[in-house]
C-alpha positions in Angstrom: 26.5 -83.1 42.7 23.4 -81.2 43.8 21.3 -79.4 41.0 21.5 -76.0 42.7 23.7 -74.3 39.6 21.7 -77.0 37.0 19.6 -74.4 36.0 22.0 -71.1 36.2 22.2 -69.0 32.8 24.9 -69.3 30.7 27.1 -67.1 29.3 28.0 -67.7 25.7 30.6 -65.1 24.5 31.3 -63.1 27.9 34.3 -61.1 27.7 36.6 -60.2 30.6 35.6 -56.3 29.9 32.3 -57.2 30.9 32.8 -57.7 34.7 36.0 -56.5 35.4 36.5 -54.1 38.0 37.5 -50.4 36.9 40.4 -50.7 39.9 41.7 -53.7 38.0 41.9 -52.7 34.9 43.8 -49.1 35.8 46.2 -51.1 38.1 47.2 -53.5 35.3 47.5 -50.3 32.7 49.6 -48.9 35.3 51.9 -52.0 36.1 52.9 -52.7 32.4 53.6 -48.9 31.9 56.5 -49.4 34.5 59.9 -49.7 32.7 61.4 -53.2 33.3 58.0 -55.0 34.4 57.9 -56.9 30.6 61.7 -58.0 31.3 60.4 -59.6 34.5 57.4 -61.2 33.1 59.6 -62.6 30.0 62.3 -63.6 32.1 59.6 -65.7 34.4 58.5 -67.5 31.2 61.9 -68.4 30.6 62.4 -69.5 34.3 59.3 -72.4 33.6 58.1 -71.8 36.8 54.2 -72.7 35.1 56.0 -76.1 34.2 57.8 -76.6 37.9 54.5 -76.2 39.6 52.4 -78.7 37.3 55.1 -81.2 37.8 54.7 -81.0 41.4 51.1 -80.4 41.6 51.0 -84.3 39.4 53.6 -85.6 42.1 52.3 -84.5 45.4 48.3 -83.8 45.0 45.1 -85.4 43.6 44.4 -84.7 40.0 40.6 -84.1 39.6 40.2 -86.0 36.8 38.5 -89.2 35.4 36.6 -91.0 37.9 38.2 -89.3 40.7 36.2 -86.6 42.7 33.1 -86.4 40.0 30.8 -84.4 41.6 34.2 -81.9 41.7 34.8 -81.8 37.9 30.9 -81.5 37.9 31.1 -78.0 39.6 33.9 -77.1 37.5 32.1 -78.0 34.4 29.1 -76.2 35.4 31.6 -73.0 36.1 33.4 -72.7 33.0 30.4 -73.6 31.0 28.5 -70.3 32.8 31.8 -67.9 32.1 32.4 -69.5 28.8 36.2 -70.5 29.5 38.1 -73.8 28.5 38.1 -76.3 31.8 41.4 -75.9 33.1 42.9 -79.0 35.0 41.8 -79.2 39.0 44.0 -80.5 41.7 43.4 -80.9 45.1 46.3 -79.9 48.3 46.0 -81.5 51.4 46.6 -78.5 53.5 43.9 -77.3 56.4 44.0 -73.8 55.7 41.2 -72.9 53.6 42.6 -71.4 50.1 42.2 -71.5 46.5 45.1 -70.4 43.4 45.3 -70.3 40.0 48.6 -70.8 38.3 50.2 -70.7 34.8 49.7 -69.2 31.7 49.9 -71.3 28.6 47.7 -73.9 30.4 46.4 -72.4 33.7 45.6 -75.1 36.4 43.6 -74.5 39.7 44.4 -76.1 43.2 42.2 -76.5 46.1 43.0 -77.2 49.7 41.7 -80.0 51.9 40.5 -76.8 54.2 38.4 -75.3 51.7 37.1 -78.0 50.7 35.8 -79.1 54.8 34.6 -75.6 55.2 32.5 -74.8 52.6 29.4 -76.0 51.5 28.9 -77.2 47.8 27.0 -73.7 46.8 30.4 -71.6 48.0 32.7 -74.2 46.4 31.0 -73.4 43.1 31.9 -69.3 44.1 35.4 -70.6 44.9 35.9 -72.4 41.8 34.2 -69.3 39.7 36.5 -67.1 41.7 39.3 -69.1 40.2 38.1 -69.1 36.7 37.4 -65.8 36.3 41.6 -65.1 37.2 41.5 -67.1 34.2 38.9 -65.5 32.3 40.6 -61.7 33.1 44.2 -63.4 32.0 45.5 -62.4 35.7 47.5 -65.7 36.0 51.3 -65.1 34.7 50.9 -62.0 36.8 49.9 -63.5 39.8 51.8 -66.3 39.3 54.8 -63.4 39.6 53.4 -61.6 41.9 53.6 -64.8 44.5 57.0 -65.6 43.6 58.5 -62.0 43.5 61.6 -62.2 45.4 62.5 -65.2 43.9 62.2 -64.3 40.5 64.3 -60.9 41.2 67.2 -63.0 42.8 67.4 -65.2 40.1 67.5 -63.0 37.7 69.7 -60.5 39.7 72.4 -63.3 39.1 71.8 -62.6 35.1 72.3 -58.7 35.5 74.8 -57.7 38.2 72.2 -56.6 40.3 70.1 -54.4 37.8 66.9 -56.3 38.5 66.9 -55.2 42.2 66.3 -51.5 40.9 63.4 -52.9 39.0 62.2 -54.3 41.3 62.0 -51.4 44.2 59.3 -49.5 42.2 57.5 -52.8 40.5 57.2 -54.5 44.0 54.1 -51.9 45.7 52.6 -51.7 42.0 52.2 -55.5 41.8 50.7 -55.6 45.5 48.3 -53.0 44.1 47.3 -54.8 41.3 47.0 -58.2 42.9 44.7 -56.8 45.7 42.3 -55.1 43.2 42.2 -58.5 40.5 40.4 -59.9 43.0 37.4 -58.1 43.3 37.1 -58.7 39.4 37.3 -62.3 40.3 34.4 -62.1 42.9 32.5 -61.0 40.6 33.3 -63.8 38.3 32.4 -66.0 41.4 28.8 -64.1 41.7 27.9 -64.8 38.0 29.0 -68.2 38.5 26.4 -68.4 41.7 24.1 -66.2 40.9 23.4 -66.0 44.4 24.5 -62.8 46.2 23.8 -64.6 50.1 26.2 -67.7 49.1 28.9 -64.7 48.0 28.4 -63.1 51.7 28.4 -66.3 53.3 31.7 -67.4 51.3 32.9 -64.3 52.3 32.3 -65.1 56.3 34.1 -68.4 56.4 37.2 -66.8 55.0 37.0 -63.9 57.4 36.4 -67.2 60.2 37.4 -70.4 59.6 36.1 -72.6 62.2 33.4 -75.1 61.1 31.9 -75.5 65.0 30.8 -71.7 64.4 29.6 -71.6 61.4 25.7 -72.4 62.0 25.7 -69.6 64.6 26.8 -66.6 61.8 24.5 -64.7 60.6 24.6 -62.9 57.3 22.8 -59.8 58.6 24.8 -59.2 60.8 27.7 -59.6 58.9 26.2 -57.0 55.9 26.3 -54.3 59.3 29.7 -55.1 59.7 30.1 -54.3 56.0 28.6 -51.2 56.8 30.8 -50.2 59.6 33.8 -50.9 58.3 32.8 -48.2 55.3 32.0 -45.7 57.6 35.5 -45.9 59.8 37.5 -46.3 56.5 36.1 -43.0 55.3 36.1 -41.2 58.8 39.2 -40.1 58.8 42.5 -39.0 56.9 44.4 -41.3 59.6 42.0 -44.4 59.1 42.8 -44.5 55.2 46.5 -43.9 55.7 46.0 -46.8 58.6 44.4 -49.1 56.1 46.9 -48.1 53.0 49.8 -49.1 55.3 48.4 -52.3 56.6 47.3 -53.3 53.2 50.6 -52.6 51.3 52.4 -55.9 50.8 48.8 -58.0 51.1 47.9 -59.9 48.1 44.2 -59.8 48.8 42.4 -57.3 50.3 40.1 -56.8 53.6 37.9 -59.6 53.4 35.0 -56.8 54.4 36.3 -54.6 51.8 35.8 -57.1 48.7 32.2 -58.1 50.2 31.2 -54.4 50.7 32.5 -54.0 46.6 30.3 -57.0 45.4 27.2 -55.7 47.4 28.0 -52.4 45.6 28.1 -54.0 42.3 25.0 -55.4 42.5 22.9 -52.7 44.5 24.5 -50.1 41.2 22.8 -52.5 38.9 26.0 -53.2 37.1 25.3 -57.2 37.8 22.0 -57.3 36.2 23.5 -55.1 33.3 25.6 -57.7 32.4 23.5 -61.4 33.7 19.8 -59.8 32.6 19.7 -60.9 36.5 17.5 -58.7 38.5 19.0 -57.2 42.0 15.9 -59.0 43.5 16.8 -62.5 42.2 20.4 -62.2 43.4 20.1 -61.0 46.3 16.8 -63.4 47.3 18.4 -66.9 45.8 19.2 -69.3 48.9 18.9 -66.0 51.7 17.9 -68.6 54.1 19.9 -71.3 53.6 22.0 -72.1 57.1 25.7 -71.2 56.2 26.8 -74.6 57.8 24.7 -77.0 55.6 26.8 -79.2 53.1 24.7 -80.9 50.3 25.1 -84.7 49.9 
């Protein structure tokens, strides 16, 4: 592994509260006060769906463990150490779209794609991988892990109650979206303090929005800032923009890709990063600026 996060500051004793986003932490106040949603979240646990998946995850993908993928466990090392979490197990999916998840709750594991994994360079895979950890970090995992698996879990258990769990779920279903979509800009922030870098954050942010590696050394992260820019300015335009972007954005589990850059920016332009890191806006926002997004360390 490179030494680019050797020398990163670590965070002995960092609590969730520290970073998390406001939006997340009213959404998830707001989801348990919905009558039913702790019956759902029990009955999950008693489903063993955390088990199901770490079964298959040992069958069909590569456990990152051991001698197998070092400089891997290596970044994942380096990212717990800096968030102050336990390292969690690391498994790698051979699928070419580019995507990360966390899953479980008694012993939360993390899988990468194959996709990810050819599209990013070792700097963003560290964000990726502090992205992931800090799900861990805000304990959003049973919930996500319920969130993905929604419909499932409500037929199931629909079974078990004539039907009752269907009513549940007509109001829990928007809530959970809601949540979901605004966990992970408390995660990109876990991803930034992990970095430290706020240009490896935006350029992370650009491969998601465009996954094609034969483009990548022709983005630019100025312009993609202006485009972070625009999109604030139509989003607040109008009455029929935001109703627009509320209806596209109802049943998506993450939001605009534009959106959770624009919110990271924000975080560190308010000073809020440096409140928490001792990190100065300056630092963040000058570490690797004007590294090419395409290179890949050796």
């Amino acid at each position: 592994m490179s030494n680019f996060a050797s020398e990163n500051k670590r965070f002995s004793g960092l609590k969730a509260e520290h970073f998390q986003h406001k939006w997340d932490q009213q959404a998830v106040t707001a989801l348990q006060a919905i009558p039913g949603f702790e019956f759902l979240v029990k009955k999950l646990m008693e489903i063993g769906f955390e088990q199901f998946f770490r079964i298959t995850n040992l069958a069909s993908n590569v456990h990152v463990t051991g001698k197998m993928l070092p400089d891997l466990q290596d970044k994942l090392k380096t990212a717990c150490e800096i968030l102050d979490v336990a390292i969690p197990d690391l498994y790698i999916s051979t699928n070419p779209v580019p995507n990360a998840f966390t899953y479980g709750d008694t012993k939360p594991f993390i899988v990468l794609t194959s996709g990810l994994l050819e599209s990013m360079s070792e700097e963003e895979i560290l964000f990726v991988l502090g992205h992931e950890i800090g799900h861990i970090k805000c304990g959003h995992v049973l919930y996500k892990t319920m969130a993905r698996h929604f419909a499932l879990v409500l037929e199931i258990i629909a079974n078990a109650t004539f039907g009752f769990s269907r009513i549940l779920g007509a109001g829990l279903e928007m809530a959970i979206y809601d949540w979901e979509r605004k966990s992970e800009l408390s995660a990109d922030r876990a991803g930034l303090i992990v970095t430290q870098s706020l240009p490896i954050a935006n350029r992370s942010f650009m491969k998601m929005a465009a996954s094609a590696p034969s483009i990548y050394s022709q983005m630019d992260e100025n312009e993609f800032l202006k485009q972070v820019e625009t999109y604030e300015d139509a989003s607040e335009a109008s009455f029929i923009n935001q109703a627009y972007i509320a209806l596209i954005t109802a049943k998506m589990s993450h939001p605009f890709t534009i959106l959770r850059a624009k919110k990271l920016v924000d975080w560190v332009k308010k000073g809020e990063f440096t409140q928490v890191t001792g990190i100065t806006v300056e630092e963040v926002q000058a570490r690797f600026a004007t590294k090419k997004p395409d290179t890949k360390e050796q």
